[in-house]
C-alpha positions in Angstrom: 121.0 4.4 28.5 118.3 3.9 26.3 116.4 0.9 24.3 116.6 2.2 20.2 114.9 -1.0 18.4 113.9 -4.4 19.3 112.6 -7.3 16.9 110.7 -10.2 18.2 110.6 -13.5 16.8 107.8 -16.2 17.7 108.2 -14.6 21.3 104.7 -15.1 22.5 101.8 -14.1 20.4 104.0 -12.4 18.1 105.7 -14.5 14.8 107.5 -11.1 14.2 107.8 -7.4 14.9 110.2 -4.3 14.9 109.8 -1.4 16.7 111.8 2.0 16.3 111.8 3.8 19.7 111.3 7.3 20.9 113.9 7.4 23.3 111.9 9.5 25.8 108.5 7.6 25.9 107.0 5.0 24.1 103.2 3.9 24.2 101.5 0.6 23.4 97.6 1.0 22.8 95.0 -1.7 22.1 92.6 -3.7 23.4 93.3 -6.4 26.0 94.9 -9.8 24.9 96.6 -7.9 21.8 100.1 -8.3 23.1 101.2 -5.0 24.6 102.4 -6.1 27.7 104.5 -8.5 25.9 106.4 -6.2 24.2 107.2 -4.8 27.6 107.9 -8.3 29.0 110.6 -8.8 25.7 112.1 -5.1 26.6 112.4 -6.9 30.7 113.6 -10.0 29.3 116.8 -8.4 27.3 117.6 -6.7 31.4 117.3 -9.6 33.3 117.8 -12.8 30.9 114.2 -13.9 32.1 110.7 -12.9 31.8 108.6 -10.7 34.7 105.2 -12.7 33.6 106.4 -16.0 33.3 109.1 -17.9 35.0 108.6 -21.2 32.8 111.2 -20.2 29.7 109.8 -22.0 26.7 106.1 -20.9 27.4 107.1 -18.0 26.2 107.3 -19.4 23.0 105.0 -18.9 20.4 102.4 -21.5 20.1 103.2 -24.6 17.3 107.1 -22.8 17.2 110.8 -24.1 18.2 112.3 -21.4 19.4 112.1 -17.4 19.6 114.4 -15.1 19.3 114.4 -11.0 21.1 117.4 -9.0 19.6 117.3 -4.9 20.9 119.9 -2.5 20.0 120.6 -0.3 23.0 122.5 3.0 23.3 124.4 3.5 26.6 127.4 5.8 26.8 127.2 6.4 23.3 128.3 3.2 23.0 125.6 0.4 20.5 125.3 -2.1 22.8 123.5 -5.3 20.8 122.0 -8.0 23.6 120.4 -11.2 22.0 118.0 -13.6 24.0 117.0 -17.0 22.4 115.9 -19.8 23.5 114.9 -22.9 21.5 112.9 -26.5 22.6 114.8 -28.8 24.5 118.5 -26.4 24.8 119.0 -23.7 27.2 118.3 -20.5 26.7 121.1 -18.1 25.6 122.0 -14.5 26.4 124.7 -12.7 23.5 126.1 -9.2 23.6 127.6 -8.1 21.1 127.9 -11.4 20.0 129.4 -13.0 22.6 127.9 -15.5 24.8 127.4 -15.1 28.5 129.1 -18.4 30.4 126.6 -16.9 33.6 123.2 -14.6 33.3 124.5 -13.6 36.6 127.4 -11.5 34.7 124.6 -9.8 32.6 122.6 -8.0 35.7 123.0 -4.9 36.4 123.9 -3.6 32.7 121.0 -3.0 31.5 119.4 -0.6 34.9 115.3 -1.6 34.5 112.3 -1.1 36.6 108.9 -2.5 35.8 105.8 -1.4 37.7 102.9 -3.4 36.6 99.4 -5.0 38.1 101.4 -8.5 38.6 103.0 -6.5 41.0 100.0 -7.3 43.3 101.8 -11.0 44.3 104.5 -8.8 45.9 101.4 -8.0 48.4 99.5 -11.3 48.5 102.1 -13.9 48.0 104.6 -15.5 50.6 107.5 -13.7 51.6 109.9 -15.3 49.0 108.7 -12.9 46.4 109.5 -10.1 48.6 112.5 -11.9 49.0 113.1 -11.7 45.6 112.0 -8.0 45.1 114.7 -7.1 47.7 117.5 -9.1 46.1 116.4 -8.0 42.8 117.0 -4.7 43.5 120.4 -5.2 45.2 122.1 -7.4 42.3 121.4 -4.8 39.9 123.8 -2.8 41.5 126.6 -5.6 43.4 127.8 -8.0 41.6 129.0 -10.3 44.6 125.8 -10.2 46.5 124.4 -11.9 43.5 126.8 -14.4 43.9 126.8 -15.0 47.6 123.5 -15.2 47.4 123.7 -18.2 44.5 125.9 -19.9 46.9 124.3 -19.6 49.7 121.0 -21.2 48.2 123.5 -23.9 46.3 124.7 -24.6 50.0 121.2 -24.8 51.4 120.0 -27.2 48.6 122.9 -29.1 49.5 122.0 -29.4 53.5 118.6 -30.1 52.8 119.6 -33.2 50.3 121.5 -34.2 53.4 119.3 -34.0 56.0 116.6 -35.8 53.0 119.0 -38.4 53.3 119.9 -38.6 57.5 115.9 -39.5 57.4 115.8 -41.9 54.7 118.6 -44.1 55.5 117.8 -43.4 59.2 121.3 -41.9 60.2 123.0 -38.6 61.3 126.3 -37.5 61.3 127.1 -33.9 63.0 130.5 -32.8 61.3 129.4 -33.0 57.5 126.2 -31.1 58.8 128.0 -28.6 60.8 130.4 -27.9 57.2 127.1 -27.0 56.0 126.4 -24.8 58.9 129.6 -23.0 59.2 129.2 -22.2 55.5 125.4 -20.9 55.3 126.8 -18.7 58.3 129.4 -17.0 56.7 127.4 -16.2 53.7 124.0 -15.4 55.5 125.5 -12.9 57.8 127.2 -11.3 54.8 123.6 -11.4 52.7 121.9 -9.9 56.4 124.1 -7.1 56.2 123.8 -5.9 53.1 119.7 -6.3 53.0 119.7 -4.4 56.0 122.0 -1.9 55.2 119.9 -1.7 52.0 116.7 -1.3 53.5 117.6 1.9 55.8 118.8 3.7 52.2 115.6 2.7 51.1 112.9 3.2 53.1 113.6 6.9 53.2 113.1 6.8 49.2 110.0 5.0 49.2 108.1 7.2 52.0 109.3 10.1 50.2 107.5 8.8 46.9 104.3 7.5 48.5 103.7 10.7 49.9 103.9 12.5 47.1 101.7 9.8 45.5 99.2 10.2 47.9 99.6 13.8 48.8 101.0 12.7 52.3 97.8 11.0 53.4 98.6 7.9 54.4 101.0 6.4 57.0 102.8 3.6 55.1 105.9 1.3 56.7 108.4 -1.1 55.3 109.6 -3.4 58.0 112.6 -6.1 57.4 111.4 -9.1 59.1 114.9 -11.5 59.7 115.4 -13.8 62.7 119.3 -12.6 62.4 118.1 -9.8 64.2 117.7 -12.4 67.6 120.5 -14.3 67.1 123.3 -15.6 65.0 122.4 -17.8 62.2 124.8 -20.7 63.5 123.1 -20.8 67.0 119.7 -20.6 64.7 121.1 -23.9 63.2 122.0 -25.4 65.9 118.7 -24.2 68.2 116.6 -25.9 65.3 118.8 -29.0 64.5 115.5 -31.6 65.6 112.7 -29.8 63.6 115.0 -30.0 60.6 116.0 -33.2 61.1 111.5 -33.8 61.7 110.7 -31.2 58.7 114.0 -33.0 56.3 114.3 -29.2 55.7 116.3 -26.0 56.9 113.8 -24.0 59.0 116.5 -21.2 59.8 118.2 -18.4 57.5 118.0 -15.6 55.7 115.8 -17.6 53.3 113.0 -17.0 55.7 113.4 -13.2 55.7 110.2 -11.3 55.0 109.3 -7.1 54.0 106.4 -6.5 56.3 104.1 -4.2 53.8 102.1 -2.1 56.4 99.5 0.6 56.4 99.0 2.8 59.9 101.4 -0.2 61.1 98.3 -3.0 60.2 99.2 -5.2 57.3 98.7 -3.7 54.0 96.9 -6.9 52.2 94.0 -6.9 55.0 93.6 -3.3 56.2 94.3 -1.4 52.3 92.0 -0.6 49.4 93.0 -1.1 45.8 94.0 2.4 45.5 96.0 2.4 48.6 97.7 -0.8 47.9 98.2 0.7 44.0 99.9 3.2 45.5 101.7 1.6 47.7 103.6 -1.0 45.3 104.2 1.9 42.4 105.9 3.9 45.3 108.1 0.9 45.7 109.1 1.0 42.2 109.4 4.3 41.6 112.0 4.1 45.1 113.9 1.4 43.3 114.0 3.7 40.0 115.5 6.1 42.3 117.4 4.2 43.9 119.0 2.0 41.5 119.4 5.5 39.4 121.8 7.1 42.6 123.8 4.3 42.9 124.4 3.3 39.5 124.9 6.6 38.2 122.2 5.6 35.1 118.9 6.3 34.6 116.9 3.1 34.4 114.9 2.2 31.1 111.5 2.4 33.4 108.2 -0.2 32.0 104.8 1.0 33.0 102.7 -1.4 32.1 98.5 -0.7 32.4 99.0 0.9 35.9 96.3 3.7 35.0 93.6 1.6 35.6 92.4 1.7 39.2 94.1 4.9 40.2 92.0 8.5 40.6 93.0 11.1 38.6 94.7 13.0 41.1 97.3 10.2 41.6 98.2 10.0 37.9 98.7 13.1 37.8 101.0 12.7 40.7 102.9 10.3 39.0 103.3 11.9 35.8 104.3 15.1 37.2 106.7 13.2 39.2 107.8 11.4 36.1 108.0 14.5 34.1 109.7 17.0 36.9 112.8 14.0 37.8 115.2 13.2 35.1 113.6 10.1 34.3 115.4 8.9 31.2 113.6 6.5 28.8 110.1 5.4 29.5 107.5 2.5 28.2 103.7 2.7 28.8 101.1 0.2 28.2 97.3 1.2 28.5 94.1 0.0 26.8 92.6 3.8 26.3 94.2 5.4 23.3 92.8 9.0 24.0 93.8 8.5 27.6 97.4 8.0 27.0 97.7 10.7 24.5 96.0 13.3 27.0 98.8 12.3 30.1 101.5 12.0 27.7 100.9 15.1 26.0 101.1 17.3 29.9 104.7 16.1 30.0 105.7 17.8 27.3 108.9 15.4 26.2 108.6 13.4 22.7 106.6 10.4 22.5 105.6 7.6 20.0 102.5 5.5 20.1 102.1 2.3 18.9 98.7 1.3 18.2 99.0 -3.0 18.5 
């Protein structure tokens, strides 16, 4: 699998652009603000029907425009594969391959295999424990098809409970059986979505330590803990046990929505107790673990999106990474960096063919 040529049009700062791609590994150079990383965002966007940067659809839209338009030819099993994302004012956004429409973006995930590792990655460190939620789930959809869709469900089925229990406090009433169909069905699916997250995670883990400490040259002690309150108890007792702080809150407080991925150095949490360069590390080990393992189970190699992770790293790690890079069968592989000479010099040590794009 590998990306041959895009063309934006008004996506972002860009009113239009082609690029012809190596299909080993492709730089973007320039100086800050010049759009590199949005090339890289319209490569993720093609993957996953949305963008990495920003969630908000027609921002991505170039200023005083209608609409834009990212169209990439991609070669997988010898196979041209042609996906189209557009997306103008005031319509919904649309996803085409090969010309046809997808009813659901949900049917697209998973066909293009793609990992990004990038300094946004930070909020998987600092923010609340939905966007390591969603790092975990992420990971998991690209590779099952009916987790992504018990997962859909289940959070359709927990709007839905909520809006009831908005409405038990408003109009000052409560009735137990239409609650407990609610119950009974975020039971059946969160037990599922448990499983299969922990189930996940002990696959994983292994993968990730394995990476860090070849990163870090084994000098660190780094854990990834799954934080679920399925592990005390059954979600329906969970719903029943917390029935009167809902019914306070006008909220579910229970479920596998309130899972967590305790990010942990020497066992203390990573986000207090961790440099830069140890929490650096830390998050591009994750990716490169999901590269790996999204690459073993799918039987692909993932189209891989480096985007300005040089900065803030010692040498020595770099050239960890691109050793690492260079030594696995990593298939295709974009880079973004503001240092010209920089990229040339790393790129050049892995000795596979390359094309720079000076933006």
């Amino acid at each position: 699998m590998y990306l041959k040529k895009i063309s934006l049009y008004n996506y972002k700062n860009f009113s239009e652009a082609n690029f012809d791609f190596d299909n080993k590994i492709n730089c973007f150079v320039g100086k800050n603000g010049i759009g590199k990383t949005n090339v890289l965002d319209a490569i993720f966007h093609l993957s996953y029907g949305k963008s990495y940067f920003n969630p908000l659809a027609v921002q991505n839209i170039k200023h005083g425009e209608e609409f834009f338009v990212i169209e990439g030819e991609f070669e997988k099993k010898e196979r041209a594969e042609i996906v189209i994302c557009s997306l103008k004012k005031g319509q919904k956004k649309i996803l085409k391959r090969n010309g046809k429409q997808y009813d659901k973006f949900s049917e697209h995930i998973g066909f293009i295999p793609l990992v990004i590792i990038s300094p946004a990655d930070r909020d998987l460190i600092v923010e609340g424990s939905e966007t390591r939620r969603k790092f975990i789930d992420t990971v998991i959809s690209q590779l099952d098809t009916t987790y992504l869709n018990q997962l859909i469900q289940y959070q359709k089925t927990l709007s839905q409970r909520n809006a009831l229990l908005k409405y038990f406090a408003l109009n000052q009433v409560f009735e137990t059986d239409t609650l407990s169909i609610y119950n009974q069905q975020l039971d059946e699916l969160g037990k599922i979505i448990f499983e299969k997250r922990n189930h996940f995670l002990a696959d994983f883990v292994p993968i990730f330590n394995k990476h860090h400490q070849t990163i870090t040259g084994s000098a660190e002690t780094v854990q990834l803990v799954y934080e679920s309150q399925l592990f005390e108890k059954d979600l329906l007792q969970l719903l029943q046990e917390s029935i009167n702080k809902d019914r306070v809150l006008q909220y579910t407080s229970a479920g596998i929505h309130k899972d967590d991925l305790s990010f942990e150095i020497d066992h203390y949490p990573i986000k207090k107790f961790g440099s830069q360069g140890q929490q650096k590390s830390f998050l591009i080990a994750l990716k490169l673990a999901q590269f790996e393992f999204v690459k073993k189970n799918s039987g692909e190699n993932p189209i891989l999106l480096f985007d300005d992770i040089f900065d803030k790293l010692d040498e020595s790690r770099v050239e960890k990474i691109i050793e690492m890079v260079n030594n696995s069968d990593f298939g295709q592989l974009f880079i973004s960096d503001t240092h010209p000479e920089r990229t040339e010099t790393i790129i050049k040590s892995t000795h596979q063919s390359y094309k720079i794009f000076n933006l």
